[in-house]
C-alpha positions as CSV (number, residue, x, y, z in Angstrom):
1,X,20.0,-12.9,9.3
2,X,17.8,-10.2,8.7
3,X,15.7,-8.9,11.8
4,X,11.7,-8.5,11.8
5,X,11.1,-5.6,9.0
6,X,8.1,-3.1,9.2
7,X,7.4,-1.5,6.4
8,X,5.2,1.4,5.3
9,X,3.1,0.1,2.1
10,X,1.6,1.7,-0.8
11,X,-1.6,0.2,-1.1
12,X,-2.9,0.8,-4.9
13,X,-4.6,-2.6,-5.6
14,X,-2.8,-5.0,-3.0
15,X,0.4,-4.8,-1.0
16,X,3.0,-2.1,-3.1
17,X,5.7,-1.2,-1.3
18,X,8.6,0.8,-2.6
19,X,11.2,3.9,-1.4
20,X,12.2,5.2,-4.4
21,X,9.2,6.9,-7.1
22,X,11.3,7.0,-10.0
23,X,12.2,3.4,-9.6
24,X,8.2,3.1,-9.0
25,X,7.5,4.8,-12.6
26,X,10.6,2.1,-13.7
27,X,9.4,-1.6,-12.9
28,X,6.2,-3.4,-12.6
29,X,4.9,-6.7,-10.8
30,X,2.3,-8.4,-11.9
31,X,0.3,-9.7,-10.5
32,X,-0.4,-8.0,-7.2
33,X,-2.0,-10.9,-5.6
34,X,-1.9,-14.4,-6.1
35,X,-4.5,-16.8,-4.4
36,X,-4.0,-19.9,-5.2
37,X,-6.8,-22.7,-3.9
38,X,-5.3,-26.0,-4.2
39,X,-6.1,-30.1,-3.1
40,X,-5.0,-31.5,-0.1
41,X,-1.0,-33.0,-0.8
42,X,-0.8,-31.4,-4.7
43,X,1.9,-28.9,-6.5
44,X,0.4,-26.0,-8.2
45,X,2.7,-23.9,-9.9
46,X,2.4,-20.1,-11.3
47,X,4.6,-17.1,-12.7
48,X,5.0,-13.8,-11.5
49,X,6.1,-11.2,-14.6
50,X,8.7,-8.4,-13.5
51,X,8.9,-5.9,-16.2
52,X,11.7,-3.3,-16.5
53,X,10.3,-0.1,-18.3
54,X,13.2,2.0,-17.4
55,X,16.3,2.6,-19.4
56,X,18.9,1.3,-17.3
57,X,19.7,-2.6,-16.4
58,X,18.9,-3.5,-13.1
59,X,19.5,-6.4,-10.6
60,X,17.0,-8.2,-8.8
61,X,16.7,-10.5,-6.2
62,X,13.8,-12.2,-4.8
63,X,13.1,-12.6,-0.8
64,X,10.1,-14.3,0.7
65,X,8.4,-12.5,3.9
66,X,5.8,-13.8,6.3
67,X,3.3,-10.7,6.4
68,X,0.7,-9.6,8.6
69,X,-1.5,-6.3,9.2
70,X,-1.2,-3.8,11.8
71,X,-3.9,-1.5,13.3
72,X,-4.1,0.9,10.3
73,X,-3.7,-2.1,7.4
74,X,-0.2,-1.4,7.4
75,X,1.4,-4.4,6.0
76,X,4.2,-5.7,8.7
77,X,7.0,-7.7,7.5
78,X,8.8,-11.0,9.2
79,X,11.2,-13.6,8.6
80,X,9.8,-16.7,6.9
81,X,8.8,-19.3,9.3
82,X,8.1,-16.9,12.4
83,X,4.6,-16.6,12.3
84,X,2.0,-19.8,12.3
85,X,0.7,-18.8,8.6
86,X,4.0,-19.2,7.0
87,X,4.4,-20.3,3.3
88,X,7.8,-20.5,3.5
89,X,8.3,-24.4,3.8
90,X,6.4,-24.7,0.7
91,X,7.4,-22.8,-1.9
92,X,10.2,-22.6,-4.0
93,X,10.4,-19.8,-6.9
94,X,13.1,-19.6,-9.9
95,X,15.6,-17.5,-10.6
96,X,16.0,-15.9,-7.0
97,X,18.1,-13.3,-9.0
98,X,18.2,-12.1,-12.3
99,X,19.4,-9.1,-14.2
100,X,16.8,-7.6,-16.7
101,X,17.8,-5.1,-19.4
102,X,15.9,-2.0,-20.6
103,X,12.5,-2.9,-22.1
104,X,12.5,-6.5,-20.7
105,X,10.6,-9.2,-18.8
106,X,11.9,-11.4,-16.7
107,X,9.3,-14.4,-15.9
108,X,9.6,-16.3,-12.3
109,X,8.4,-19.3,-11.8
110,X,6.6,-20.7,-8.5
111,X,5.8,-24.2,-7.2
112,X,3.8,-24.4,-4.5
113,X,3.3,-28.0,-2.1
114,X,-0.5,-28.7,-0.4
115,X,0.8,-30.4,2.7
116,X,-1.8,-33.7,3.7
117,X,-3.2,-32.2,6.8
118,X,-3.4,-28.5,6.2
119,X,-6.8,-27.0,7.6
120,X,-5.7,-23.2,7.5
121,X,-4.8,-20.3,4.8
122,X,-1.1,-19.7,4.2
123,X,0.5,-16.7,3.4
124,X,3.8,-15.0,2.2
125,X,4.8,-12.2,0.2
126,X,7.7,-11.9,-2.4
127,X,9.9,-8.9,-2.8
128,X,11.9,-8.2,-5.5
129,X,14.6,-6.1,-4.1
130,X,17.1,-3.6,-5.7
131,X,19.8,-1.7,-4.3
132,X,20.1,1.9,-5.4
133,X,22.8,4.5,-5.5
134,X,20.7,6.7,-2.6
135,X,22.0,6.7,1.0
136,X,20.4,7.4,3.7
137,X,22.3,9.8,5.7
138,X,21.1,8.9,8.8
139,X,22.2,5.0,8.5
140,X,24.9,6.0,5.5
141,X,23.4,2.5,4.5
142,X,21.9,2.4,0.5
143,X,18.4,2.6,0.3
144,X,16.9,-0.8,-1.1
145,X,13.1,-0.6,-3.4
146,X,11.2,-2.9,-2.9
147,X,8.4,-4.5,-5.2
148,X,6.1,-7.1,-3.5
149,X,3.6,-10.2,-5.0
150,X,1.5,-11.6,-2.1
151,X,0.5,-15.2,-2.1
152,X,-2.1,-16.6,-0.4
153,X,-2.4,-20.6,-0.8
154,X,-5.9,-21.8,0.9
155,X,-6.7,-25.6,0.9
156,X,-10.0,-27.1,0.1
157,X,-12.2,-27.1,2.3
158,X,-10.7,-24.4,4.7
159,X,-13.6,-22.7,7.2
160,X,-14.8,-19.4,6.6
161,X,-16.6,-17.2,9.4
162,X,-17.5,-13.8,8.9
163,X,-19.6,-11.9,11.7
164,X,-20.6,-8.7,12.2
165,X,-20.1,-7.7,16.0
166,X,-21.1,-4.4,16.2
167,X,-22.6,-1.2,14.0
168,X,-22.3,2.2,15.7
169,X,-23.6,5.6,14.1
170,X,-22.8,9.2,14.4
171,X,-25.6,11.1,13.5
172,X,-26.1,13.9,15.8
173,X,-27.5,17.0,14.2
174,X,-24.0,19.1,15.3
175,X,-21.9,16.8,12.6
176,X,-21.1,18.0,9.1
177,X,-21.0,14.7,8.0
178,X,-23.3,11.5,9.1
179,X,-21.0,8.4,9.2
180,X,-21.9,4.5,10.3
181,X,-18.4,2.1,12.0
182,X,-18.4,-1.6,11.4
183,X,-16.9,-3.5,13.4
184,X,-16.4,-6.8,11.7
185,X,-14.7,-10.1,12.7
186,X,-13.1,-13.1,10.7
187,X,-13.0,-16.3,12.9
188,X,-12.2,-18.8,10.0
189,X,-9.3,-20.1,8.9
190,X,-8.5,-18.4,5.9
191,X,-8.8,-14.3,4.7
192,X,-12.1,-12.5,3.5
193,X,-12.2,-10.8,0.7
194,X,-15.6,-8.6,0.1
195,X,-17.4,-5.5,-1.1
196,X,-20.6,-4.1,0.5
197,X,-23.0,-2.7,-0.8
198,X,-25.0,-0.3,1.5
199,X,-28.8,1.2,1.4
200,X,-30.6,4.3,3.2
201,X,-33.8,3.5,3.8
202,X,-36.2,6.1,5.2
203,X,-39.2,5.7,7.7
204,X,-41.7,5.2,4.9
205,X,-39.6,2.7,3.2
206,X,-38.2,5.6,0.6
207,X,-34.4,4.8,-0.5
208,X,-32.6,7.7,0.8
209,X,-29.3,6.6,-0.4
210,X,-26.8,3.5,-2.1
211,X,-23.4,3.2,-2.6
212,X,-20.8,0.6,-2.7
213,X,-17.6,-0.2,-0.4
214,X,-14.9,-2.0,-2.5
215,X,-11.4,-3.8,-1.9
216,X,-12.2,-4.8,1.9
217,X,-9.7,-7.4,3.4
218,X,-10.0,-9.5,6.8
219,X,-7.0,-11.7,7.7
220,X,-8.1,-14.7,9.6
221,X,-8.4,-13.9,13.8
222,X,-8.8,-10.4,12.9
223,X,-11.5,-8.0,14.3
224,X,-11.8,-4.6,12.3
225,X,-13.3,-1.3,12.2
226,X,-14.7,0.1,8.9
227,X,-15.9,3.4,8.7
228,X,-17.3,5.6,6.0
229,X,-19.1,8.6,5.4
230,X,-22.5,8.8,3.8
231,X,-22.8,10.7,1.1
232,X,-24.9,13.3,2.8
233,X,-26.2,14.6,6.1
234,X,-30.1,13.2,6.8
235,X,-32.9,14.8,8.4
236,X,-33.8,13.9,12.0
237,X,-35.9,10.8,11.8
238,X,-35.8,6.9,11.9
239,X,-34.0,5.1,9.1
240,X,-32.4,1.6,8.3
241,X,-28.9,0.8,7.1
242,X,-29.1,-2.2,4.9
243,X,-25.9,-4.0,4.5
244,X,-25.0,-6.7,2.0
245,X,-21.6,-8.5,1.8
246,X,-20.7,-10.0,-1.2
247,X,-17.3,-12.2,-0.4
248,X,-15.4,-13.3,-3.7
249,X,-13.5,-16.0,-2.6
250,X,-16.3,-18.2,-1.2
251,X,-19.2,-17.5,-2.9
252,X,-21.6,-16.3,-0.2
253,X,-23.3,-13.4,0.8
254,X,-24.9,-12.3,4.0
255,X,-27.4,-9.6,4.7
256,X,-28.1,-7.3,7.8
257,X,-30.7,-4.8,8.3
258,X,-29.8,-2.0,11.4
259,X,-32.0,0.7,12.3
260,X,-30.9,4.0,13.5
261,X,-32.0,7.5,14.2
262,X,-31.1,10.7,13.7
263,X,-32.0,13.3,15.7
């Protein structure tokens, strides 16, 4: 049985995690992530697409993981049915393993079962793993690649809670760069997915700056820090950050309006 995994990931769109690059440049997954929103006690089926664009045959096999996020967003790794979100009881994918030639796809099929009485997001992710001819010479063990899908399967009806605990600024006239920390919270039952879009406004209601925060995650019981930069240092004086959320998996948005000063 293989032990609780932690691996380092990739993150390009969602979730990519692999050892070797030229095996990287070889395959492809697709899709990255799969969120399927499903009736109480129902099957919903998908594919995932694995496509070899190297020039050599390979073998794959397919492993489902529980997953979670550590401190930094680094996806962590268990065995299916060890943590509370687990997908593994209900789902089954086909072919496990497969061998797919140069310039090939290979199509997997999912099924996924709605249990009666689930009130909470589940979660797993799907590797396709492949054994190459590195070792590593500290283990002498081969070094496996590994290509992941994540699936998230959220039930109708689920809760979604998004607050906002806490904005802190750093905007003292001895910093290079003015910057703003969010420190965000999902109490629901299933994972945020958002953008934010953020405005400067100025003491005499001038727009001093806008930009746009994109691909922002919150797993359900999570608290998180976002921080970012703006886009240049302000003049001492009183200003307003203006926040809007824009979530895309529940439709809703929510506004804030902070004040702050720089001096």
């Amino acid at each position: 049985m293989r032990d609780k995994v932690f691996i380092t990931i990739l993150i390009v769109l969602m979730l990519l995690v692999i050892y070797n690059f030229e095996i990287l440049a070889a395959v492809r997954v697709e899709p990255a992530r799969i969120i399927i929103n499903s009736k109480l006690n129902t099957r919903s089926t998908g594919i995932i697409e694995v496509i070899n664009n190297g020039e050599e045959q390979m073998l794959l096999q397919a492993f489902l993981y529980d997953w979670s996020l550590n401190d930094r967003d680094g996806l962590i790794t268990y065995e299916p049915g060890t943590l509370d979100s687990s997908l593994g009881e209900y789902i089954k994918f086909n072919p496990r393993s497969f061998i797919i030639d140069p310039g090939k796809k290979q199509i997997v099929r999912f099924t996924l079962t709605t249990p009666e009485l689930l009130d909470k997001e589940l979660r797993g992710i799907v590797f396709f793993e492949h054994e190459t001819d590195y070792v590593d010479e500290s283990t002498g063990a081969k070094v496996k690649t590994q290509l992941g899908t994540v699936i998230y399967l959220i039930p109708e009806n689920v809760n979604y809670n998004f607050k906002l605990n806490e904005v802190r600024f750093s905007t003292g006239s001895d910093k290079d760069m003015h910057s703003s920390l969010l420190i965000m919270e999902n109490n629901g039952s299933a994972h945020l997915r958002f953008s934010i879009n953020y405005k400067i406004i100025d003491n005499n209601s001038n727009l001093i700056e806008e930009d746009r925060l994109e691909n922002n995650v919150l797993l359900p019981d999570f608290q998180r820090g976002l921080m970012f930069n703006f886009n240049q240092k302000l003049k001492p004086g009183d200003y307003k950050l203006i926040l809007t959320y824009n979530f895309f998996n529940n439709d809703k948005q929510s506004d804030y309006e902070i004040p702050f000063t720089v001096k």
